[in-house]
N, C-alpha and C positions, 0 to 999 in steps of 0.2 A: 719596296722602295718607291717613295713619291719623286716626280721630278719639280722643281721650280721652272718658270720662265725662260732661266738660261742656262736651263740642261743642267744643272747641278742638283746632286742628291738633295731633298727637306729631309732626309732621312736613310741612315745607313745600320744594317744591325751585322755585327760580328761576334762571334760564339769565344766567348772569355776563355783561353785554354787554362789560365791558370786555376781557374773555381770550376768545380763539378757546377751543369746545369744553370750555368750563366749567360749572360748575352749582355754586348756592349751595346747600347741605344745611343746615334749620335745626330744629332737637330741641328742643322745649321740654321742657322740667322735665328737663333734664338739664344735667353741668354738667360739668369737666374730664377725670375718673373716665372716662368713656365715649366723649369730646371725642378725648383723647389714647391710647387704645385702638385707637378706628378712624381715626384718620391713620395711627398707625403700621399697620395691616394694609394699607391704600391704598396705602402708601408699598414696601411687598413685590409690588405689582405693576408688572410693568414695563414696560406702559401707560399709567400714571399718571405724567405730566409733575409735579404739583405736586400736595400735599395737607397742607391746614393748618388750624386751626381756632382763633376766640376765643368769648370771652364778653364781648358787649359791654356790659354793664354787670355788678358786681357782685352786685347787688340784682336783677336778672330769670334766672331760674333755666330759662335757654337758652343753646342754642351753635352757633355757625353754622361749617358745616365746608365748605370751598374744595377742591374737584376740579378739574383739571385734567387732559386723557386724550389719546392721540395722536387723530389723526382717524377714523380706523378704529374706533372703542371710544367708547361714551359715558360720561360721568358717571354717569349712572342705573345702567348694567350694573356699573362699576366699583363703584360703592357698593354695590349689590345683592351682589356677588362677595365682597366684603368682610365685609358683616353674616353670608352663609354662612358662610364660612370661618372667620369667631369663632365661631360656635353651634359649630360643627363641634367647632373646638379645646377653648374651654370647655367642652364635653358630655364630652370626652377628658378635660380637665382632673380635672372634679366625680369622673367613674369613679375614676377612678387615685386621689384622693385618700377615696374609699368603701371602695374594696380596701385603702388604707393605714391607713385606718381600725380597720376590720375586723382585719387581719394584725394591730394592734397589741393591737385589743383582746382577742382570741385568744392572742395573747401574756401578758397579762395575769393572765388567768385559769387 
């Protein structure tokens, strides 16, 4: 669990009793943007049975994201694999688009 500034969870996990080999991921101050980011990276591995997220109210500016992993593989690792491999990409991302930057504004001048 990470804490924010003022002592509240960025992040709280609770083990889903209803589904074998689940965990509930819950992000405060964050909202769809980031929600629907990492399902879809969860969703790219193919240990992950199920991965889905809401925001259960409008007005509280958190999102609670549903893993489900085969037995062998936990929740945490899957999630954890996930947050990597987006820095990863994004980090590729920012480059490529610094270089395109750059190229064009060389071009320019």
């Amino acid at each position: 669990n990470t804490l924010t500034k003022k002592n509240v969870f960025r992040i709280t996990i609770i083990k889903d009793t209803k589904v074998p080999n689940a965990c509930l991921f819950t992000l405060n101050k964050e909202d769809h943007t980031l929600g629907n980011i990492i399902r879809q990276q969860l969703l790219k591995d193919p240990q992950v049975l199920f991965a889905g997220y809401k925001v259960p109210h409008p007005l509280e500016h958190k999102i609670v994201i549903r893993v489900q992993t085969t037995p062998d593989y936990s929740p945490q690792e899957a999630f954890t694999n996930a947050i990597t491999d987006l820095i990863s990409e994004l980090s590729l991302l920012e480059e490529r688009f610094r270089v395109a930057i750059k190229d064009k504004q060389e071009g320019i001048e």
